[in-house]
C-alpha positions as a Markdown table, in Angstrom:
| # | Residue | x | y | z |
|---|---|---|---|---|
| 1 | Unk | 275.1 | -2.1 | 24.6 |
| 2 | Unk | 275.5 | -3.0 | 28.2 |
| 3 | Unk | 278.1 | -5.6 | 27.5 |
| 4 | Unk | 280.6 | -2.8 | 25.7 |
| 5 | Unk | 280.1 | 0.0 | 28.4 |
| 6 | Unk | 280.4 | -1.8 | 31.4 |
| 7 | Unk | 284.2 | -1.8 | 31.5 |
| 8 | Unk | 284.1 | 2.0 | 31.3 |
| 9 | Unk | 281.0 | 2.5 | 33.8 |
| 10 | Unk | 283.6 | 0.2 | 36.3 |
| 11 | Unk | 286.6 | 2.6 | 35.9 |
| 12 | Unk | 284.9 | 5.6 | 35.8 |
| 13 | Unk | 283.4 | 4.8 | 38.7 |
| 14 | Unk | 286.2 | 3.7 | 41.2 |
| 15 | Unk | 288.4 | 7.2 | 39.4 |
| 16 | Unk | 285.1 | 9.5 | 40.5 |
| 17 | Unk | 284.8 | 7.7 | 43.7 |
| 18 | Unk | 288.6 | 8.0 | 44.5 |
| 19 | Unk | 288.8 | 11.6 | 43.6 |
| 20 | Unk | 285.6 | 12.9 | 45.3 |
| 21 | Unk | 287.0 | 11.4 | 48.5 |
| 22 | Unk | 290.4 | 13.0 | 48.3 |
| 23 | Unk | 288.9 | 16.4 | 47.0 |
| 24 | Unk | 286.3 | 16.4 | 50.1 |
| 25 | Unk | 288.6 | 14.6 | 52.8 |
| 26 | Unk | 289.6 | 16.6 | 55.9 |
| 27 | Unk | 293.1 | 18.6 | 55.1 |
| 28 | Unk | 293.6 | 19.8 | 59.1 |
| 29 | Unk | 292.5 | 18.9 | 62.8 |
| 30 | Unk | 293.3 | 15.3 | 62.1 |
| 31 | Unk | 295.9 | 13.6 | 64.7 |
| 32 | Unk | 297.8 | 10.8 | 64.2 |
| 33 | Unk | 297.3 | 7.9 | 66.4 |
| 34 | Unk | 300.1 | 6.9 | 68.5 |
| 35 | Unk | 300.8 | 3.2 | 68.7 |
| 36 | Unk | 298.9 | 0.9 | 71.2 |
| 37 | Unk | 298.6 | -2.0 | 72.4 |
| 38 | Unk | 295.0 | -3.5 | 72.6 |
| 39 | Unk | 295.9 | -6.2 | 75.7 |
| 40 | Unk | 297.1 | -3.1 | 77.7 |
| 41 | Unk | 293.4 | -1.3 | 77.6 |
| 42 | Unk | 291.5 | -4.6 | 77.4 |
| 43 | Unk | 291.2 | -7.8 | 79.6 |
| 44 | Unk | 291.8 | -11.3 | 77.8 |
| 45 | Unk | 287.8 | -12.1 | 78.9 |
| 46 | Unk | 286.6 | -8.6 | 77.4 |
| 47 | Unk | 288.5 | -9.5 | 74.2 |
| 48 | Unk | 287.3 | -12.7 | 73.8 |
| 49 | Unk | 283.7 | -11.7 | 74.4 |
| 50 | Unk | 284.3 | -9.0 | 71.7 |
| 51 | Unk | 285.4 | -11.3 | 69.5 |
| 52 | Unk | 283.2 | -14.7 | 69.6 |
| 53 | Unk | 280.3 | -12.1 | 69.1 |
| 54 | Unk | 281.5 | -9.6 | 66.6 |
| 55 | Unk | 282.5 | -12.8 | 64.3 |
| 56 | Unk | 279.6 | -14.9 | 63.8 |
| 57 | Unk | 278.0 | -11.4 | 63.8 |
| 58 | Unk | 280.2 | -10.1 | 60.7 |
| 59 | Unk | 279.4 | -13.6 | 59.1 |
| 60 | Unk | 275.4 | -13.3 | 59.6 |
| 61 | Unk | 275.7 | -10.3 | 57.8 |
| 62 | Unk | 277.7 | -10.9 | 54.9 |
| 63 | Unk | 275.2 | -14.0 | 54.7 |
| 64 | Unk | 272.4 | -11.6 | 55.0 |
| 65 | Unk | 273.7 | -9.5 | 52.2 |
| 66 | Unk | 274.4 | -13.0 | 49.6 |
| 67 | Unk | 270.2 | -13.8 | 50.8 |
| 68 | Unk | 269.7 | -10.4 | 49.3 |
| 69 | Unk | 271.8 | -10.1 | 46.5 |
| 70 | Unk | 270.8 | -14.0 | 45.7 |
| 71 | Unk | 266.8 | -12.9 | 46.0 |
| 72 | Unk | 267.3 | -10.1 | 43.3 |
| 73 | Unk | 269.5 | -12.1 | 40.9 |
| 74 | Unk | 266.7 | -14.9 | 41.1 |
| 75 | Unk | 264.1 | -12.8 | 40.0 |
| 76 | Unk | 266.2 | -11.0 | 37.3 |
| 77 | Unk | 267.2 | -14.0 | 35.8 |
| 78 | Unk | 264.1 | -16.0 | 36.6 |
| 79 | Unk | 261.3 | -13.7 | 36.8 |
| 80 | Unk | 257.6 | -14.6 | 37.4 |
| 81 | Unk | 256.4 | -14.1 | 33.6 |
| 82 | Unk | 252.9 | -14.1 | 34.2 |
| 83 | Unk | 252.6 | -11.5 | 36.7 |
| 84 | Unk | 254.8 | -9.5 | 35.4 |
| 85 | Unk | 252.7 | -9.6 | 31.9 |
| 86 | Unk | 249.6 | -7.9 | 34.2 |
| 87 | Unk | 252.1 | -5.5 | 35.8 |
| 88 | Unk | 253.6 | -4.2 | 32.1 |
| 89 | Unk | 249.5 | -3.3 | 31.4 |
| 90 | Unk | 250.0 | -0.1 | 33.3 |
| 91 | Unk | 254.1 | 0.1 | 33.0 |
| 92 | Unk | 253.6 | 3.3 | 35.8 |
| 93 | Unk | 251.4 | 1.5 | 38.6 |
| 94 | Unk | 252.9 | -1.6 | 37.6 |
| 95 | Unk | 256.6 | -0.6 | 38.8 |
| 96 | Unk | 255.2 | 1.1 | 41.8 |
| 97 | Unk | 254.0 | -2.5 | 42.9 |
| 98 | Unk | 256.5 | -4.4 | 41.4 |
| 99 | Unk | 259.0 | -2.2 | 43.9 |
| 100 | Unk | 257.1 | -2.6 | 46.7 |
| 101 | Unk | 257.1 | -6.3 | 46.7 |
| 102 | Unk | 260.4 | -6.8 | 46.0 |
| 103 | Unk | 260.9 | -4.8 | 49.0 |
| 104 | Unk | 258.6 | -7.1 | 50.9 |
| 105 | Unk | 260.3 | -9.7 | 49.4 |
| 106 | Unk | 264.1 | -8.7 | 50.7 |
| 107 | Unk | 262.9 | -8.2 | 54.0 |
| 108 | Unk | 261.2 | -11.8 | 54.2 |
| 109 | Unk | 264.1 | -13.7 | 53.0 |
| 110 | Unk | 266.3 | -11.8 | 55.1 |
| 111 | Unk | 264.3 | -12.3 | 58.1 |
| 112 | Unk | 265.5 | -15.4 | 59.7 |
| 113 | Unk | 269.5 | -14.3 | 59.3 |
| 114 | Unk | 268.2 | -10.8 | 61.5 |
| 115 | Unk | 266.1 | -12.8 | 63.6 |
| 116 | Unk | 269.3 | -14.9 | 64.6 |
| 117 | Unk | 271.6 | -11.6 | 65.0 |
| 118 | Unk | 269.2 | -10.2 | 67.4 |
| 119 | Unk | 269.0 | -13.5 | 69.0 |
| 120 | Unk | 272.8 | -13.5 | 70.2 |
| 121 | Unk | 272.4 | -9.6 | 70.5 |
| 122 | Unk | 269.4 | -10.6 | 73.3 |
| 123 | Unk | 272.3 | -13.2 | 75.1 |
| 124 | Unk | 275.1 | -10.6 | 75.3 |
| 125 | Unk | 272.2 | -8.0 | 76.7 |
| 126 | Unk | 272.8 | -6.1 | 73.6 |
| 127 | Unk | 269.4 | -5.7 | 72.8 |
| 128 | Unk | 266.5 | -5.0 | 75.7 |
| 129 | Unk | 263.2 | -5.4 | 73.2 |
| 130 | Unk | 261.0 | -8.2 | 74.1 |
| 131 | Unk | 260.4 | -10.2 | 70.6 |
| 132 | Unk | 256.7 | -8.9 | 69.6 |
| 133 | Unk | 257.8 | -4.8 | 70.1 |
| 134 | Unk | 260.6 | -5.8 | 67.8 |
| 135 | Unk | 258.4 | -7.3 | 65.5 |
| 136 | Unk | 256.2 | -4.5 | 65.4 |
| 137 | Unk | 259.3 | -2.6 | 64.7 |
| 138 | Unk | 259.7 | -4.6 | 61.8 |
| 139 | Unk | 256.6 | -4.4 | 60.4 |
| 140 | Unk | 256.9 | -0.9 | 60.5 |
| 141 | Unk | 260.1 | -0.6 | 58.8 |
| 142 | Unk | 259.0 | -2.7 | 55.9 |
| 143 | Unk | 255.8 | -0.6 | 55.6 |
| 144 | Unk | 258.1 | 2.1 | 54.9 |
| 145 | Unk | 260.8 | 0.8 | 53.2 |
| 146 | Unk | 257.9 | -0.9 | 50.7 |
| 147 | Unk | 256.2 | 3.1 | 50.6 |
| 148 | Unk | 259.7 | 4.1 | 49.6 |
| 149 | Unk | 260.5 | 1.2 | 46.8 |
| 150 | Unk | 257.1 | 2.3 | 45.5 |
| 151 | Unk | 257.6 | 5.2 | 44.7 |
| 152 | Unk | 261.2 | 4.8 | 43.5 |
| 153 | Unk | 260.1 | 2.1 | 41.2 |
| 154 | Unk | 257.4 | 5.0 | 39.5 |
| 155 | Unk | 260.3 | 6.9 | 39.1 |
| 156 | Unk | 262.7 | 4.2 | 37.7 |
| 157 | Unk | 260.3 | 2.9 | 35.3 |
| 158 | Unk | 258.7 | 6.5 | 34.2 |
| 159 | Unk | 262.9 | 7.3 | 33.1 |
| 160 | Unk | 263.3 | 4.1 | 31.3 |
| 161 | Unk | 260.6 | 4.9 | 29.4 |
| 162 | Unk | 261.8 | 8.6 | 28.5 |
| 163 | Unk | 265.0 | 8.2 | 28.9 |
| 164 | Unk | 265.9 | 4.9 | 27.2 |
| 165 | Unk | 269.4 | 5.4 | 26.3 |
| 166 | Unk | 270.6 | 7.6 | 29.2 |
| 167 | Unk | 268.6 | 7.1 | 31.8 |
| 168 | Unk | 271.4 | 7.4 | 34.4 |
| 169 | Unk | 271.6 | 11.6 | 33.7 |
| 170 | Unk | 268.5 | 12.2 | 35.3 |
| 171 | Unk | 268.8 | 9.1 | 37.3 |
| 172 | Unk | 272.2 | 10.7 | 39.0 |
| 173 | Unk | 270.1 | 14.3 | 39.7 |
| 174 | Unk | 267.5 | 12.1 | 41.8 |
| 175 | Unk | 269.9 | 10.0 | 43.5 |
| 176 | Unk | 271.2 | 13.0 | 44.6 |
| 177 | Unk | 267.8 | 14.9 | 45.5 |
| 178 | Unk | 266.8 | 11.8 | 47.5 |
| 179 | Unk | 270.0 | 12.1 | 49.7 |
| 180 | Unk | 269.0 | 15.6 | 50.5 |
| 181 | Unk | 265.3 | 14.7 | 51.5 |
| 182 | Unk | 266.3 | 12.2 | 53.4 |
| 183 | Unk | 268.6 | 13.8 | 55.6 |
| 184 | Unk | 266.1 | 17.0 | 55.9 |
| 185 | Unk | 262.9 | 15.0 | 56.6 |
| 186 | Unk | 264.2 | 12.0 | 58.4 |
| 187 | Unk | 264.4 | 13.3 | 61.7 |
| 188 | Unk | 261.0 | 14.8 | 61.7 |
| 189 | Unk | 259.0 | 12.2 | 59.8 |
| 190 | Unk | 260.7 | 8.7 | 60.6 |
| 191 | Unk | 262.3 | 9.0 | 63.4 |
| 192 | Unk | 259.8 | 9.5 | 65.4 |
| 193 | Unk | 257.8 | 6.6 | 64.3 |
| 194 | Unk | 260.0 | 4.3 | 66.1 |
| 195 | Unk | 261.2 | 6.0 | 69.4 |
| 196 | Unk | 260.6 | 9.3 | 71.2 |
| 197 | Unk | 262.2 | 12.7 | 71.4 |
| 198 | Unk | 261.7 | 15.1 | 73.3 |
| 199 | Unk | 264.1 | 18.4 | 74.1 |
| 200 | Unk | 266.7 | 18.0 | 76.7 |
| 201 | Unk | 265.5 | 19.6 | 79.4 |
| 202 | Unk | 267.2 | 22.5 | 81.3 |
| 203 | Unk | 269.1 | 21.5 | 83.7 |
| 204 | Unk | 273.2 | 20.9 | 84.0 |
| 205 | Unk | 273.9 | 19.0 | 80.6 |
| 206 | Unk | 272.2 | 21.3 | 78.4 |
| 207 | Unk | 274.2 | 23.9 | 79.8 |
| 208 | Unk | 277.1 | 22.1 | 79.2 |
| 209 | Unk | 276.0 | 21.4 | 75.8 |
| 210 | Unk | 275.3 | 25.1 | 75.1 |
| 211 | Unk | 278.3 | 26.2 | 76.4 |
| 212 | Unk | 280.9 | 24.0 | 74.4 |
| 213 | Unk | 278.5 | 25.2 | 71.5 |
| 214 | Unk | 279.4 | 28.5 | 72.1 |
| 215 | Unk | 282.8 | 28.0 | 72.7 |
| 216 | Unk | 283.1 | 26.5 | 69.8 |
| 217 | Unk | 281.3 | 29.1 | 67.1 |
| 218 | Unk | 278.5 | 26.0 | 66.5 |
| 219 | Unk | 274.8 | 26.8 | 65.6 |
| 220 | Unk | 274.0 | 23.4 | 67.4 |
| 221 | Unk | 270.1 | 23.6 | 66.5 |
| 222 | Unk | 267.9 | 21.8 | 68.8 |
| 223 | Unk | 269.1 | 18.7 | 71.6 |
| 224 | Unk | 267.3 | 15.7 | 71.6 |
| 225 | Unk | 267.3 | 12.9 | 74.0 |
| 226 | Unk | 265.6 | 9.4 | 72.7 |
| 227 | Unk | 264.3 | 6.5 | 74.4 |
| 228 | Unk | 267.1 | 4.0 | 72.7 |
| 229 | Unk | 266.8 | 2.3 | 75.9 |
| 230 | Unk | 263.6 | 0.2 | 74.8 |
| 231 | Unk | 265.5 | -1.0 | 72.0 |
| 232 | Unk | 269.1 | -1.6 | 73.0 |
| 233 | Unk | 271.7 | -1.3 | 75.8 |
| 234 | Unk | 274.3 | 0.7 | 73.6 |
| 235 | Unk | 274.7 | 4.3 | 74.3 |
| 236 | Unk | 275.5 | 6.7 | 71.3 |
| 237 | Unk | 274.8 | 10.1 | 69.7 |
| 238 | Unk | 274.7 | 11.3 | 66.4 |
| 239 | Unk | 273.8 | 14.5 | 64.5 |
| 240 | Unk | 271.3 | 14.8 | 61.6 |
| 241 | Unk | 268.6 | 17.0 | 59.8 |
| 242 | Unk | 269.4 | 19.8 | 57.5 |
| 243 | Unk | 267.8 | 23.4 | 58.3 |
| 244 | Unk | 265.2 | 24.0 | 60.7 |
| 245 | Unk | 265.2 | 19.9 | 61.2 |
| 246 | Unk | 269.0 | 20.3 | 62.5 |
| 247 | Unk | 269.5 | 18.2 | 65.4 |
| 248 | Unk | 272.0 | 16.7 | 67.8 |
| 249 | Unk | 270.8 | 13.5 | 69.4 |
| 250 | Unk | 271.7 | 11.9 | 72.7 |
| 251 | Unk | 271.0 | 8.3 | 73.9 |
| 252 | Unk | 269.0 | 8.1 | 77.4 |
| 253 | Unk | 271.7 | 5.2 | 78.2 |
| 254 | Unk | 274.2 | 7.5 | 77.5 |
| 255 | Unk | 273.0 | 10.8 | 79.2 |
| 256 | Unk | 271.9 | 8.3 | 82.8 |
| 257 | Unk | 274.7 | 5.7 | 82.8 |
| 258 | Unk | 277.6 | 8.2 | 81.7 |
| 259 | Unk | 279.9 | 10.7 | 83.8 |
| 260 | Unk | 279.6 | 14.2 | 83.2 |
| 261 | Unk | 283.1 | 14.6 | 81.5 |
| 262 | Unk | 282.3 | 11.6 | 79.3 |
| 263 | Unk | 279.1 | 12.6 | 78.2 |
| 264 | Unk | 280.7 | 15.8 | 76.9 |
| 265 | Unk | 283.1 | 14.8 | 75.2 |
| 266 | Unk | 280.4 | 13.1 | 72.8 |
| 267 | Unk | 278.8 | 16.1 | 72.5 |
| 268 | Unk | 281.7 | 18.1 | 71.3 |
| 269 | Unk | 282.5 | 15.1 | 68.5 |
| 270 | Unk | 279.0 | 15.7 | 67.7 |
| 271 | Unk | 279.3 | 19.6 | 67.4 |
| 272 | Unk | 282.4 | 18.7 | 65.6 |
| 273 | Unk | 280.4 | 17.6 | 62.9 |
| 274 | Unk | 278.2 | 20.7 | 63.0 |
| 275 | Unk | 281.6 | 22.9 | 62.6 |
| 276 | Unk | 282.9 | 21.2 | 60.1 |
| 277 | Unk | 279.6 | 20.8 | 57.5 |
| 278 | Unk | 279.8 | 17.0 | 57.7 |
| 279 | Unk | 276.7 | 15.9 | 56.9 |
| 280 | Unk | 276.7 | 18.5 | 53.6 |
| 281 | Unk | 280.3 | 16.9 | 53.0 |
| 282 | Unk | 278.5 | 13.8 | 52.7 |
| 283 | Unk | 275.7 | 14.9 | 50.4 |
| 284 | Unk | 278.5 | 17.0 | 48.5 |
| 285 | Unk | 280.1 | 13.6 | 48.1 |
| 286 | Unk | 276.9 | 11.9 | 46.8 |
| 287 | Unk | 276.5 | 14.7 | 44.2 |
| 288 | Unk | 280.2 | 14.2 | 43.1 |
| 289 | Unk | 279.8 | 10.3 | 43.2 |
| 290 | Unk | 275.9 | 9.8 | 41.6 |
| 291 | Unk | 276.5 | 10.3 | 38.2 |
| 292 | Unk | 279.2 | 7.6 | 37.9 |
| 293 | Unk | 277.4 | 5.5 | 40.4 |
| 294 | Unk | 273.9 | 5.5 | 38.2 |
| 295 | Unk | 276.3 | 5.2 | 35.1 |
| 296 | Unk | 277.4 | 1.9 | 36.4 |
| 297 | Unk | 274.0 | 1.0 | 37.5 |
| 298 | Unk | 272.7 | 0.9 | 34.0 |
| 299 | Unk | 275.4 | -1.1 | 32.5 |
| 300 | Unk | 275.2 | -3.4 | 35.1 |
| 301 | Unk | 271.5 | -3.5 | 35.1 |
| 302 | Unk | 271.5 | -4.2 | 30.8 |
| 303 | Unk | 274.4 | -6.6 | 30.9 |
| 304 | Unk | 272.2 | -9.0 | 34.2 |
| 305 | Unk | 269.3 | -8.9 | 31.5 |
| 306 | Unk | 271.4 | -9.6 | 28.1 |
| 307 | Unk | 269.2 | -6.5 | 26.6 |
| 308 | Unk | 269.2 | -2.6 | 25.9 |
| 309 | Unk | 267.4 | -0.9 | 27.0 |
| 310 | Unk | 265.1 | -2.1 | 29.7 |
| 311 | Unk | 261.6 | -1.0 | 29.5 |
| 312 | Unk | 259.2 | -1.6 | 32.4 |
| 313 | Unk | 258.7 | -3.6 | 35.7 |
| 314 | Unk | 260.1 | -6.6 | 34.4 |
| 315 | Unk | 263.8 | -4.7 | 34.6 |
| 316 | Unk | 263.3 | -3.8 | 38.2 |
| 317 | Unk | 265.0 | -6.5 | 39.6 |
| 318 | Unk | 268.0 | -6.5 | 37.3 |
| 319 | Unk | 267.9 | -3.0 | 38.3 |
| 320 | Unk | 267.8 | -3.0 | 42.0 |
| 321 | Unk | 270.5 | -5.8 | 41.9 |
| 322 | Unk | 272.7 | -3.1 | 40.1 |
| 323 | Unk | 272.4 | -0.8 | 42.7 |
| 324 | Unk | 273.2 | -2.9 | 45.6 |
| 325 | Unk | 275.9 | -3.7 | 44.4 |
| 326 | Unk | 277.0 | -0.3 | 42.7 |
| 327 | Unk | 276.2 | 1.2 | 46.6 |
| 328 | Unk | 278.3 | -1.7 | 47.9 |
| 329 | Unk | 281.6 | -0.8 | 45.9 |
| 330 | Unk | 280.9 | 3.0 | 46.2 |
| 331 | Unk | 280.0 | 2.6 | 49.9 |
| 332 | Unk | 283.2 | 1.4 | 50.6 |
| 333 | Unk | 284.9 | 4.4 | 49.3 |
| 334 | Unk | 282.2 | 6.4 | 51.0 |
| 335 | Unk | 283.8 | 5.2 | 54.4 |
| 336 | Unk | 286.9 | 5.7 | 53.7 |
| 337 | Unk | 285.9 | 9.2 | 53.9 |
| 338 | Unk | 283.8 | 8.7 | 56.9 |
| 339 | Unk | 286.2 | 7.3 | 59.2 |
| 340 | Unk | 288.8 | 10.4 | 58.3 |
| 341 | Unk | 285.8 | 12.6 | 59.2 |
| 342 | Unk | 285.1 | 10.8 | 62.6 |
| 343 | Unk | 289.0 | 11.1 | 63.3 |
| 344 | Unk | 288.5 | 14.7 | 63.1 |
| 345 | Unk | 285.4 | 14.9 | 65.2 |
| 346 | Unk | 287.6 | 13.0 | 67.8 |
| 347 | Unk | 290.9 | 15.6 | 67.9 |
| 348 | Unk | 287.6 | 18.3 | 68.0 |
| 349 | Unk | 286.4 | 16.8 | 71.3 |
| 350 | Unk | 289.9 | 16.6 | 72.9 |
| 351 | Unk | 290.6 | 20.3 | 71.6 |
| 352 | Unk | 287.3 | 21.4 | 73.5 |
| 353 | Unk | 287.5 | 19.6 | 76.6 |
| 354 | Unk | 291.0 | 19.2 | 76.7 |
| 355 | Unk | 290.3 | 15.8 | 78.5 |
| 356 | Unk | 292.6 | 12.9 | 77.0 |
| 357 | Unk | 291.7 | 10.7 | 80.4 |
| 358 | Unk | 288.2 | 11.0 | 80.1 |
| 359 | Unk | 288.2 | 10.3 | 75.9 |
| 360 | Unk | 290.3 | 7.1 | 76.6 |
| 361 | Unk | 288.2 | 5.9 | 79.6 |
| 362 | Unk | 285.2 | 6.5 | 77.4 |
| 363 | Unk | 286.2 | 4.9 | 74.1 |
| 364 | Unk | 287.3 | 1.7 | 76.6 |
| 365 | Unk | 283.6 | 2.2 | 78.2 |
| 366 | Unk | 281.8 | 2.0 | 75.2 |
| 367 | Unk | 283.5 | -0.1 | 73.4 |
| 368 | Unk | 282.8 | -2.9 | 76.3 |
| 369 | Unk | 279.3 | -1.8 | 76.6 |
| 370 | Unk | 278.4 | -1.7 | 73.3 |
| 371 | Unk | 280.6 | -5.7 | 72.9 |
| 372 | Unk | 282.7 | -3.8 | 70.3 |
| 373 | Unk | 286.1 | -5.5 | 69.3 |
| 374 | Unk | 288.2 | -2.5 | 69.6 |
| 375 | Unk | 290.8 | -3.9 | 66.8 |
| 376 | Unk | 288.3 | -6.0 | 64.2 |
| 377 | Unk | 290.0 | -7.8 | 61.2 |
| 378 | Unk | 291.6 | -5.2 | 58.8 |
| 379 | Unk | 289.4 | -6.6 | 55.7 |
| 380 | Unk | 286.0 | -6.3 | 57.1 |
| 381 | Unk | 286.8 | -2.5 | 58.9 |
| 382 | Unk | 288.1 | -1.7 | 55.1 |
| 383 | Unk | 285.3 | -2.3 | 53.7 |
| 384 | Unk | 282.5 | -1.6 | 56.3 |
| 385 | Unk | 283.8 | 0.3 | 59.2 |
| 386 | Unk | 282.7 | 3.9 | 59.1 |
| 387 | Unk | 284.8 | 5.4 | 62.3 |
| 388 | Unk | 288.1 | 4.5 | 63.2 |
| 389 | Unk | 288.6 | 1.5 | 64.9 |
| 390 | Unk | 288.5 | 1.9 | 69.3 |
| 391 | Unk | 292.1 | 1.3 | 69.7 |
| 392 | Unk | 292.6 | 3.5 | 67.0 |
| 393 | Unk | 290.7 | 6.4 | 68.8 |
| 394 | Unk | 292.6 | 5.2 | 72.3 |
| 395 | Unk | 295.7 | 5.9 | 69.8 |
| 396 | Unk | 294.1 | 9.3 | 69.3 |
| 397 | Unk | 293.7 | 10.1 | 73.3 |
| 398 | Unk | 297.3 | 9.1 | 73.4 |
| 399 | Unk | 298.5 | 11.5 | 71.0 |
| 400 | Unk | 296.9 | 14.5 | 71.9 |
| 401 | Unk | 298.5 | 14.5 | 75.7 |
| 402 | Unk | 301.7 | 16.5 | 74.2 |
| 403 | Unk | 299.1 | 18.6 | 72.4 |
């Protein structure tokens, strides 16, 4: 059954993927980049740097991904009969545990590649985090991620059983569901297990940041600033949460190493986001794009296991292998979206603080601090990159000075 639907699940897929994106991209406030030259806003020694650690980088993690992807095909092809014979006893408990370990599992295998990518990360002064805090860190993470696989493998093995035949329709509706929980309770409930927030205090910047709020119609929520400095020299900011949990976050890096201007101008990309309803274009995208994507997840999933339909534990790895690699096709067309919606952001901030010098001394800031290459290899910013590239916001800046 597999073998005759997969074709179909592949087309309908990349066609629902392809029109969700163009149905939800922005259709105004984008600007087109004027032409740049990267040599003219970057030394030779910055460039080099960029590059001799961004490309082993992007080669560790491809490698990480083929560790992964490698892991789950093993056991989908090669499972461990006998324990999976005691796991199919209790079909229920059984998947719980079977997707917890092969959670476990990923994060041992993939171990030594991120050990190495935090290594160089340490020698570029990337990362701050002595080695046993960022093993703790780990241990944490795969605590959740293995509470996480738990409970998704209940729920994948509970609709194979019901749902034998279809069990991407209901499939889709949790996909979906789980995007929305995650972006409501992530702030509140995981976050905070691995740095701390606290409300940014009164003072100058939060006036600022209630100010271009207002100027700009923006319900901004609550400001956060977080420790990121234990972790990593990088400065950033991002928005999240959904409701009460509705946040815009500031790095401590950012808000203490930054000018004033600077720092604003990330703060009105961020309230960009708020204006626009990016984060529920994003789940409106998942919605559009779940259906198709757990469609090709089960024809994927019967054709790795020669058999329809799968039953019980023993299909979870054949399972999980379909989904990293449904996410990784559908994830590229997800950022294709993504980086049109960070342009916008961008032309927001200029339109705010009507600041091109400060947005193009920033973008040259951070992407030196952060040892970005401004203009990576077109390929790998295809299919990864999730903002437009730095001289490609520099291009921006440019544009906007004749408004």
């Amino acid at each position: 059954m597999g073998r005759s639907r997969l074709p179909l699940a592949i087309v309908v897929a990349v066609a629902t993927a392809a029109v969700a994106t163009f149905l939800l991209r922005p259709r105004h406030g984008l600007i087109e980049p004027a032409p740049v030259d990267v040599e003219q806003y970057f030394t030779a020694l910055e460039l080099e740097r960029a590059e001799d650690f961004r490309g082993l980088q992007r080669v560790l993690g491809l490698a990480g991904l083929g560790v992964g992807v490698a892991t789950l095909a093993v056991l989908a092809w090669r499972p461990p009969e006998r324990l999976l014979a005691r796991l199919e006893r209790r079909p229920h408990r059984g998947g719980a545990a079977a997707a917890a370990g092969i959670s476990l599992l990923l994060v041992a295998t993939g171990l030594p590649i991120r050990a190495w990518m935090r290594a160089r990360a340490l020698d570029v002064g990337l990362a701050t985090q002595a080695w046993p805090d960022w093993a703790v860190d780990v241990l944490k993470a795969a605590g959740i991620g293995a509470v996480i696989a738990a409970v998704g493998g209940l729920a994948a093995v509970a609709l194979l059983r019901r749902f034998p035949r279809r069990w991407w329709v209901p499939g889709a509706g949790l996909a979906a569901l789980y995007g929305v929980v995650t972006i409501w309770l992530y702030p509140v409930v995981i976050d905070p297990v691995f740095n701390d927030f606290e409300p940014l205090p009164r003072g100058q910047l939060r006036a600022d940041v209630l100010e271009l709020a207002r100027r700009a119609g923006v319900d901004v929520g609550e400001v956060y600033r977080v420790d990121a400095s234990r972790r990593t020299s990088a400065a950033n900011a991002y928005v999240s949460g959904l409701g009460r949990s509705k946040r815009v976050v500031l790095y401590d890096n950012l808000i203490d190493e930054f000018p004033r201007d600077e720092v604003r101008l990330v703060v009105a990309h961020e309230l960009g986001h708020q204006k626009h309803g990016d984060l529920l274009r994003g789940l409106a995208w998942l919605a559009l794009v779940a259906p198709a994507g757990t469609f090709l997840t089960q024809a994927l999933a019967e054709r790795l296991r020669g058999r329809a339909p799968l039953r019980g534990p023993g299909d979870l790895p054949a399972v999980a292998l379909a989904v990293t690699i449904a996410a990784f096709a559908l994830g590229s067309a997800a950022n294709v979206l993504s980086r049109q919606v960070e342009a916008r952001a961008d032309a927001f901030a200029l339109d705010q603080t009507r600041d091109p010098d400060a947005f193009i001394r920033f973008e040259r800031r951070i992407s030196v601090r952060n040892v970005s290459d401004p203009d990576p290899p077109r390929l790998p910013h295809l299919l990864f990159g999730t903002h437009p590239t730095t001289i490609e916001r520099i291009g921006i800046g440019e544009a906007w000075r004749p408004g």
